[in-house]
N, C-alpha and C positions, 0 to 999 in steps of 0.2 A: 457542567452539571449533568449529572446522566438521567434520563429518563425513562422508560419503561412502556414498551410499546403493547397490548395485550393480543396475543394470535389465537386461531383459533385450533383446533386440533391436536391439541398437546402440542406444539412447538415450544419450541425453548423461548426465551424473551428477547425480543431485540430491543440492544441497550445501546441509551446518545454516548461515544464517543468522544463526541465534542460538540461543545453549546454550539449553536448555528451562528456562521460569521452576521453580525451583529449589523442591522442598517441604520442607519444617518439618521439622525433624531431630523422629523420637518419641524421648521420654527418660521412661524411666521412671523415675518417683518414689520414691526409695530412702527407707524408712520406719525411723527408727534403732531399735537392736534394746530400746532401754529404753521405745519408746513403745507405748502400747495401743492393740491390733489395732480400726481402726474398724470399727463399728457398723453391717450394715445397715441403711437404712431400713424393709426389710420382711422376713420370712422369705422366704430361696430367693431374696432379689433377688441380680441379676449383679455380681461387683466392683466392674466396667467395663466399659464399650461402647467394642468397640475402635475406633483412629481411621479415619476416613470417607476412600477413596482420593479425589485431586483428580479431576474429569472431565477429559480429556484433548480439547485442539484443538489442529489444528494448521493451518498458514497456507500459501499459496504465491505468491508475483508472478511475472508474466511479461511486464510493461511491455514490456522491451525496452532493448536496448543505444542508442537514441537519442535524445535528444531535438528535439519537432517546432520548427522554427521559422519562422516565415509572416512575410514582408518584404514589406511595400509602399513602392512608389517611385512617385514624377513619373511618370517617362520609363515606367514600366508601365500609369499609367491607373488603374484599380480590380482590375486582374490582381493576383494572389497570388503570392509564387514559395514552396514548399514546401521549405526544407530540413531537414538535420537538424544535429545539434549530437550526435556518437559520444561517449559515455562511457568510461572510462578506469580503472577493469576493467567492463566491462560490465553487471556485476550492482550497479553502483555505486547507484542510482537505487531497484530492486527493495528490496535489501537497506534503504535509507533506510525503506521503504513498511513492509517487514517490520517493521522496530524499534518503529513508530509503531503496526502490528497490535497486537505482541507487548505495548506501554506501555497499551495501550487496554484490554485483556484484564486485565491485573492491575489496573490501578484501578479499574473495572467489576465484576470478577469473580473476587474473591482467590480461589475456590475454583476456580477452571482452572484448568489446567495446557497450555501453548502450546508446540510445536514450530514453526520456521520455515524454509521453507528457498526457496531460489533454482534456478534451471538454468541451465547453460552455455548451450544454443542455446534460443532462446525461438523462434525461427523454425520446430521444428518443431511448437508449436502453431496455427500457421496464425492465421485471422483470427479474433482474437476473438469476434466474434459467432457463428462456427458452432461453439463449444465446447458450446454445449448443444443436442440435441436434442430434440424432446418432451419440455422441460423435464427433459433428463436429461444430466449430463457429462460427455463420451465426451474422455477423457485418451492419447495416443500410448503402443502397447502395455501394459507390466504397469505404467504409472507410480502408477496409482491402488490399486493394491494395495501397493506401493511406501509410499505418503504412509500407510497404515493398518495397515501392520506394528506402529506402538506404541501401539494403542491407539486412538486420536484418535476421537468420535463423528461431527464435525464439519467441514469445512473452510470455510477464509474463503478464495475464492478473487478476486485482484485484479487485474485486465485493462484498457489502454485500451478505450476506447466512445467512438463518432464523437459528439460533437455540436454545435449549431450556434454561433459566433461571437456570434451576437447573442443568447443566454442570460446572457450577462457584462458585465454593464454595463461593467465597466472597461476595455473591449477596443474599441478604435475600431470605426468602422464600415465597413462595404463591407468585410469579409472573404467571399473564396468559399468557400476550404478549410474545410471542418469540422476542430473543435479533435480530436484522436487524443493520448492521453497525457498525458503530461507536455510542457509550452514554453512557448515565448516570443513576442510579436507584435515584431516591428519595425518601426512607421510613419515611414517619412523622407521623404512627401508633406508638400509645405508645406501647414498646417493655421494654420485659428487659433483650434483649441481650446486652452483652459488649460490649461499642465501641472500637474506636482503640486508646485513650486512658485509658482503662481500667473503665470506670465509666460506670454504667448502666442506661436506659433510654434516649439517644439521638436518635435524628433521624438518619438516618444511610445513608450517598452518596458516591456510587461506582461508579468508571468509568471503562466500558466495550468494548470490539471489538469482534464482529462477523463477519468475515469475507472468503472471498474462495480467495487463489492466484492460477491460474488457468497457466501451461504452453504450450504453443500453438505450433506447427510446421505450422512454417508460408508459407511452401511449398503446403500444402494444407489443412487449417485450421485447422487439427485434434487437438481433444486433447494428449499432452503424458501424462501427470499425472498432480495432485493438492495437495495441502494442506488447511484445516481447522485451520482458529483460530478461538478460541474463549476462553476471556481470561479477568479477572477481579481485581479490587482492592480495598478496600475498601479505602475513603479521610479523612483524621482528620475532626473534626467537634468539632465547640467550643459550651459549653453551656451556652444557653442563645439565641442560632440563629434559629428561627423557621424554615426557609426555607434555609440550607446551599448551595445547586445550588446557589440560587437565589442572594447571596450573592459572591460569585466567579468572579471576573475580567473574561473578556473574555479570557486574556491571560494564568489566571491559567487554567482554563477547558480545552485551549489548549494541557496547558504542561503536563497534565493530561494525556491525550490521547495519547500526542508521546511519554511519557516514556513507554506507552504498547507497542508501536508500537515499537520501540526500541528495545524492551525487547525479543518482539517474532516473527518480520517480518525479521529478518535478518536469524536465522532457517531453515524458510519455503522458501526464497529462495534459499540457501545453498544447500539446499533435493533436488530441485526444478532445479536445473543447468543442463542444457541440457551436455553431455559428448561432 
């Protein structure tokens, strides 16, 4: 269920993501009235030790409403052209990143407790890399006080990170563009590399993640540590299809992208788990 956080300063709304993993109903143990009052183990010892609260974390993404996508052609040479590929709600992509946060935490870490949430304009975060300062995370007005109203000790915070093309094996070569986010490569240069089913001369589409998950102490913004991904694959491609992107259902390209994310986001927050 999504909720509605209210900021102050015109910001945009931060909105739940995902319901917060849900804790253990207490039930107390109803002892029938014929049976005999147990025994402590020692004089003066306690009933019971009441039950332990979860520790509270909570998550943010601010990818962005696009996905990058880098086409090489003939007729351009080794030139790049940069587009993007708009999502459709925009927090489409975030909210994926969240779920895979919020999966990674309960198998890791039954005893947290995870809140998640997304924002309408991710644009007023500006460029990722200047979100921290002296290794400290300066957030657009009251937001960070915002994410720490329930509690939370912690934030996992999730951002594209520029890095370089030739990190990925799977990703042809002579890219200029550094990888940003979440996408795709499209090579429609005649090539006679292999594809991935074994014939040569196709065009060749990889789907890629570049990304920073970033762990916050949300007692005074600092950072405690991060992880990098950046991580690629190359996609079947039939022959006979000049433009294979162009050809993909929106919801393969999706499923493209969360079997990466799958694959490598549960890892980095594994590493990433505050003690």
């Amino acid at each position: 269920m999504r909720v509605l956080l209210a900021l102050l300063l015109a910001l945009p709304l931060l909105v739940s993501a995902q319901t917060s993993a849900q804790t253990s109903a207490q039930t107390s143990a109803q002892t029938p009235a014929s049976a005999p009052a147990a025994k402590p183990h020692a004089a003066g010892a306690a009933a019971s030790a009441p039950a332990v609260a979860k520790r509270k974390l909570t998550a943010l993404a601010v990818t962005g409403e696009g996905i990058q996508l880098l086409t090489l052609q003939a007729d351009r040479g080794n030139l790049t052209h940069a587009g993007s590929w708009q999502l459709s709600p925009g927090s489409l992509f975030d909210s994926e990143l969240l779920a895979a946060v919020s999966d990674a935490v309960k198998a890791a870490a039954p005893d947290r407790e995870i809140k998640t949430y997304t924002t309408s304009t991710r644009s007023l975060f500006g460029d990722p890399a200047g979100l921290f300062v002296d290794g400290k995370l300066t957030l657009p007005g009251t937001l960070g006080d915002a994410l720490r109203q329930g509690g939370a000790t912690h934030l996992f915070l999730v951002t594209r990170a520029q890095q370089a093309p030739a990190l990925v094996p799977a990703l042809p070569d002579k890219i200029a563009t550094p990888l940003e986010g979440a996408g795709f490569v499209i090579d429609l240069r005649p090539t006679g590399q292999i594809g991935i089913d074994g014939n040569p001369g196709l065009p060749i589409l990889a789907a890629y993640l570049s990304l920073r998950v970033a762990l916050v102490d949300m007692k005074d913004y600092r950072l405690v540590k991060e992880q990098s991904i950046i991580v690629g694959q190359r996609l079947p491609v039939e022959r006979g299809v000049a433009n294979p992107f162009a050809t993909m259902s929106p919801e393969a390209r999706l499923a493209a992208l969360k079997a990466l994310v799958a694959a490598e986001l549960p890892q980095a927050i594994k590493a990433l788990l505050p003690k």
